[in-house]
C-alpha positions in Angstrom: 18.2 -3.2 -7.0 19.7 0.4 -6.8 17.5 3.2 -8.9 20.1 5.7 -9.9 19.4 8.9 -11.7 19.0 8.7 -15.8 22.4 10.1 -17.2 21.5 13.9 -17.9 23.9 17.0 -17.5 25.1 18.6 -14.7 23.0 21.5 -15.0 19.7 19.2 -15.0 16.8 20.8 -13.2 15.4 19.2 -10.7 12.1 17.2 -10.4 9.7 15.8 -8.1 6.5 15.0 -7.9 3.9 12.8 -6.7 3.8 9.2 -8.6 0.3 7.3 -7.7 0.0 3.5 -8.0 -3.1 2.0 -8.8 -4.8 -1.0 -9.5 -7.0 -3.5 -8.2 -6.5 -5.8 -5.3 -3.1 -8.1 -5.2 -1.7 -6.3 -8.7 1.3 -5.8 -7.0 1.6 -1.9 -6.3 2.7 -2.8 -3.0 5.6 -5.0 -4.0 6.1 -2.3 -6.7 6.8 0.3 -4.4 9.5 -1.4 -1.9 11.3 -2.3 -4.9 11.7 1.4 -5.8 11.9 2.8 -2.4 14.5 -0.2 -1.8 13.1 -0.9 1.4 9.6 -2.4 2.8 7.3 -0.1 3.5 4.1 -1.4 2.1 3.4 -5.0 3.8 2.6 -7.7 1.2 0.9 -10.6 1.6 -0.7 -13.6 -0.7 -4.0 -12.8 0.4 -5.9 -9.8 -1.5 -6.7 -6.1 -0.1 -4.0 -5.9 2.7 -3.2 -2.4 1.8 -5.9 -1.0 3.6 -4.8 3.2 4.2 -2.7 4.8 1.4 1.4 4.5 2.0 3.5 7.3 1.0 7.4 6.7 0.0 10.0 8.4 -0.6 12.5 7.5 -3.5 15.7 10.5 -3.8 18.5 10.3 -6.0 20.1 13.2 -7.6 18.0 16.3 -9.2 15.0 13.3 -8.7 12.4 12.9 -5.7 9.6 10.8 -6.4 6.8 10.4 -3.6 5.7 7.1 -4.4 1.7 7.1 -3.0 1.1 3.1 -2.5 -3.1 2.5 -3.1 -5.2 0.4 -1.4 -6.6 -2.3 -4.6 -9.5 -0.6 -6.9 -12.8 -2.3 -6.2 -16.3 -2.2 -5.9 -17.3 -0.7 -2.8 -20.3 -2.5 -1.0 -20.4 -1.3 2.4 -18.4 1.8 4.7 -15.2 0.5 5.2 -14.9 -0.6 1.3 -16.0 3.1 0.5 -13.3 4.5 2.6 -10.4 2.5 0.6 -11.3 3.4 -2.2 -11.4 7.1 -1.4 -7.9 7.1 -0.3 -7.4 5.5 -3.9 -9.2 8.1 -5.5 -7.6 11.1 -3.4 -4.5 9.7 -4.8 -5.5 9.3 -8.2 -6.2 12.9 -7.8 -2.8 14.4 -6.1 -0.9 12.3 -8.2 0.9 14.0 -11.5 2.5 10.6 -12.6 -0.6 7.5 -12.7 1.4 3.8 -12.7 -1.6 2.0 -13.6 -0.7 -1.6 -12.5 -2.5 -4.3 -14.6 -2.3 -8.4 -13.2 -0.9 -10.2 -16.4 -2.4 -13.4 -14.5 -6.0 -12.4 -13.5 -8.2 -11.0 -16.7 -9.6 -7.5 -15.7 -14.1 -7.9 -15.7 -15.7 -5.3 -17.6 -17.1 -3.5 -14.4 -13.3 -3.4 -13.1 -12.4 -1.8 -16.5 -15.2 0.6 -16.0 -14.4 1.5 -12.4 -10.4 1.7 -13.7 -11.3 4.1 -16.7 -13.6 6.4 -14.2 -11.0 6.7 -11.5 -8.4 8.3 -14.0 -10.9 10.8 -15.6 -9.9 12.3 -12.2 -6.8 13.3 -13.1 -4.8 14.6 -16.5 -1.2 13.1 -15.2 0.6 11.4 -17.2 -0.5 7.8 -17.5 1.8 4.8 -17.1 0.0 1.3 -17.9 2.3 -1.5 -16.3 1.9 -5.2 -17.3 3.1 -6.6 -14.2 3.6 -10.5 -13.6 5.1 -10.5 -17.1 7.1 -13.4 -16.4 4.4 -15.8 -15.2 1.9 -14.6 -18.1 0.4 -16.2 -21.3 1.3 -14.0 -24.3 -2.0 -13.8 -25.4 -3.0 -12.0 -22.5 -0.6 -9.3 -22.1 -1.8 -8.8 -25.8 -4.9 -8.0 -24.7 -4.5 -5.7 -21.6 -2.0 -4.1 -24.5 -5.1 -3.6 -27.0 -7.4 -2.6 -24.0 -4.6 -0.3 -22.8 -4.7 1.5 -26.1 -7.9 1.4 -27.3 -9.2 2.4 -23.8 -6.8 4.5 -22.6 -4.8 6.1 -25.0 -1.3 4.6 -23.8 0.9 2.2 -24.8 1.6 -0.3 -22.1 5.0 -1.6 -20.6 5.6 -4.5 -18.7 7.8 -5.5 -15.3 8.3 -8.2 -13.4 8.1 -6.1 -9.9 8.9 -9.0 -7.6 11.6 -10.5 -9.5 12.8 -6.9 -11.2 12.7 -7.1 -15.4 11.7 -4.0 -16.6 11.6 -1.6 -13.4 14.5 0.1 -14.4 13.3 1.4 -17.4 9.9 1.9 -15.8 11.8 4.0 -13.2 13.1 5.9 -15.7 10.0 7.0 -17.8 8.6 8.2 -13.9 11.7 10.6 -13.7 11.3 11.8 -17.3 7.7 12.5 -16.5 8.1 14.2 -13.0 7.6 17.9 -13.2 10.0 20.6 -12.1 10.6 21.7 -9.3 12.4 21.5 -5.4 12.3 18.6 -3.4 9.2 18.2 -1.0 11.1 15.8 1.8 14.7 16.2 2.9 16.8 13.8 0.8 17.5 10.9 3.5 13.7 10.3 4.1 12.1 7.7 2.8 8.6 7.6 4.1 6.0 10.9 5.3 4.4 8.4 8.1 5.7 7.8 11.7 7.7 5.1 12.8 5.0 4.2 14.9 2.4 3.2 11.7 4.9 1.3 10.2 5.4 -0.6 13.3 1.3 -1.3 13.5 1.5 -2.2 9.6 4.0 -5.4 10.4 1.6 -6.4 13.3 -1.1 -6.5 10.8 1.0 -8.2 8.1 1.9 -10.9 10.9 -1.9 -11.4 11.5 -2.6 -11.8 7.8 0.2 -14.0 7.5 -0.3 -16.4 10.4 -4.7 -16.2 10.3 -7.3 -17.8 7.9 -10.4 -16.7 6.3 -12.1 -13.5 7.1 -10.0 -13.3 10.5 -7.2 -10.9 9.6 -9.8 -8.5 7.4 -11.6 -7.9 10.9 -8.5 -7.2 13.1 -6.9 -3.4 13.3 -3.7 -2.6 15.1 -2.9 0.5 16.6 -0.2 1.5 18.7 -0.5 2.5 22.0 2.8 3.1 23.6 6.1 3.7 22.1 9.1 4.5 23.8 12.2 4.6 21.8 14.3 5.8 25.1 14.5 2.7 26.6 16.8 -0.6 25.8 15.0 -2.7 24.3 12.4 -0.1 22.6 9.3 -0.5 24.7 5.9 -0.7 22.2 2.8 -1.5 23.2 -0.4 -2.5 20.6 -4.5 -3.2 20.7 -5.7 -5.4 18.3 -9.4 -4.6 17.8 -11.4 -7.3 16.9 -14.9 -7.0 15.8 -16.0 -10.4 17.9 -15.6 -12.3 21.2 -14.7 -15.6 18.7 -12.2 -14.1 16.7 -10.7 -12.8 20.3 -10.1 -16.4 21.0 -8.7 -16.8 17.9 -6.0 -14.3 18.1 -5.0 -15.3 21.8 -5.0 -19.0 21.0 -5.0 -22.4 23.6 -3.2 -20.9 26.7 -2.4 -17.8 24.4 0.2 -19.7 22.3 -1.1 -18.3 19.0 -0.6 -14.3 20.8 2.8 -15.6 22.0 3.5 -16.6 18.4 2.0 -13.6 16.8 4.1 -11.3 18.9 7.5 -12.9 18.3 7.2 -12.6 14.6 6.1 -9.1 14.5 8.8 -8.2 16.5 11.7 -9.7 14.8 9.9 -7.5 11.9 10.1 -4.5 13.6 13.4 -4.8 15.4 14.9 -5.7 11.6 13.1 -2.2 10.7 14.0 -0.1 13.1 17.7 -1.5 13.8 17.0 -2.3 17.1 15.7 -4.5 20.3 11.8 -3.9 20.7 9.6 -5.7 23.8 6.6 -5.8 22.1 3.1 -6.2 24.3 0.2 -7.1 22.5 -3.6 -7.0 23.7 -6.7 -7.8 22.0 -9.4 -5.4 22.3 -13.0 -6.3 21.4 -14.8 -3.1 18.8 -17.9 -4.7 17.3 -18.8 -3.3 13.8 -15.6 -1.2 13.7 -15.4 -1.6 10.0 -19.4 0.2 9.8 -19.2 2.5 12.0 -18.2 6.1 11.1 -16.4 7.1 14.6 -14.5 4.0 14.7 -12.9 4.9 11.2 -12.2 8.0 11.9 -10.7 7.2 15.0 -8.5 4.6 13.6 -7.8 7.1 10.8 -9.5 6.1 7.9 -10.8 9.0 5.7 -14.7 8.3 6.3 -16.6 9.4 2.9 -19.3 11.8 2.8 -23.0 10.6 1.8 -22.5 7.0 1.7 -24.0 4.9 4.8 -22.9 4.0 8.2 -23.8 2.8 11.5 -22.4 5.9 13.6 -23.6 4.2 16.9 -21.1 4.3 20.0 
């Protein structure tokens, strides 16, 4: 699916702006995005939370730039790592002057996740969107009621997509432009993401672990990139996976390392189909106990650390 610009007149101003999805876990922002941007940048996976730091893309087509700010899930923080997430949702919530608020039509919204939804935008006086996604695997009676909840609550009259098969982007797409404010383009017009190649290239890795790993495994694994050489044939790229322990090592390097072997030739046909080219792609595994509660490790891996909530800082 292309996303053209809305028929308007030639003299149309321009517009751009900063359009924030939210929503809790596995609502489908992420899928959301790469069907606007028209590419994958957000990885998406079956399991819930994958979306860990927030994903900016970059959608340009005529007089229109939307920077499309792809949220890790809503929740309930209970420990450091939880709290950072959901600052980076919150930071967006607050940057953002269009709000897609992405509702699951397949997974009834608790009252504390209503609560937690309704605080998050008292943030910020952008224009609202509420999105019914899933629409096409729904019961009617429950896209009435996120409808009901969405007006009674919110104040807005909800729409619904389909934002893995496609019904109803386009005219989602199109209330976005309508509500972008004036003004010049923030990004040149050919790009299509703020982040390096180099994240993007860690974010496949992590997708491949998610993908190929069970149970709490992939949710304790971080990749980072280490090396990165785009001047040599095949693109020379070499990763750390941080582990938090010495079992889940063993899990990621498998019986006579065939599950690393395995791991690494699936992230790379990922990457080489992203970058349009041939990658040699080494990965180790690097053991960081507690990474996800301590505040250093966080910050070194680039997670925004929040102020005043608790954390084992220990080196």
């Amino acid at each position: 699916m292309t996303l053209e610009t809305p028929p308007s007149d030639a003299n149309a101003p321009t517009r751009t702006g900063y359009v924030t999805l939210l929503g809790r876990p596995n609502a489908g922002k992420s899928t959301l995005m790469n069907r606007l941007i028209g590419q994958k940048l957000s990885i998406v996976t079956a399991k819930a939370q994958t979306t860990w730091q927030r994903i900016t893309g970059i959608h340009t087509t005529g007089h229109i730039q939307a920077i499309f700010l792809d949220t890790p899930g809503l929740l309930l923080a209970k420990d450091l790592f939880q709290h950072s997430m959901l600052e980076e949702a919150l930071d967006a919530v607050r940057e953002g002057d269009v709000i897609v608020l992405l509702v699951d039509a397949t997974d009834p919204l608790h009252e504390a996740e209503k609560k937690a939804i309704v605080e998050a935008l008292s943030l910020s006086t952008a224009h609202l969107l509420v999105v019914i996604n899933k629409i096409d695997e729904a019961e009617p009676d429950e896209i009435a009621r996120i409808s009901e909840w969405a007006s009674s609550e919110l104040d807005c009259e909800a729409r619904g997509i389909s934002a893995l098969h496609g019904p109803g982007v386009e005219a989602l797409w199109s209330e976005i432009t309508e509500a972008l404010p004036e003004g010049p383009f923030l990004y040149p017009p050919d790009d299509i993401a703020a982040a390096p190649v180099r994240f993007f290239v860690a974010e496949f890795i992590r997708e491949t672990v998610f993908e190929q790993f069970r149970e709490e495994v992939p949710y304790s694994v971080f990749a980072a990139v280490d090396e990165f050489r785009e001047d040599q044939d095949p693109v020379y790229i070499k990763a750390n996976l941080f582990v938090e322990r010495n079992s889940q090592k063993g899990i990621l390097v498998g019986d006579k390392g065939a599950a690393i072997r395995e791991l690494g030739r699936s992230s790379r046909e990922k990457i080489e189909e992203f970058i349009g080219r041939r990658v040699y792609l080494e990965l180790r595994v690097k053991l960081r106990p507690k990474w996800r509660r301590r505040e250093k490790d966080l910050g070194r891996f680039g997670f925004r650390v929040p102020v005043g909530k608790s954390g084992n800082d220990g080196n």
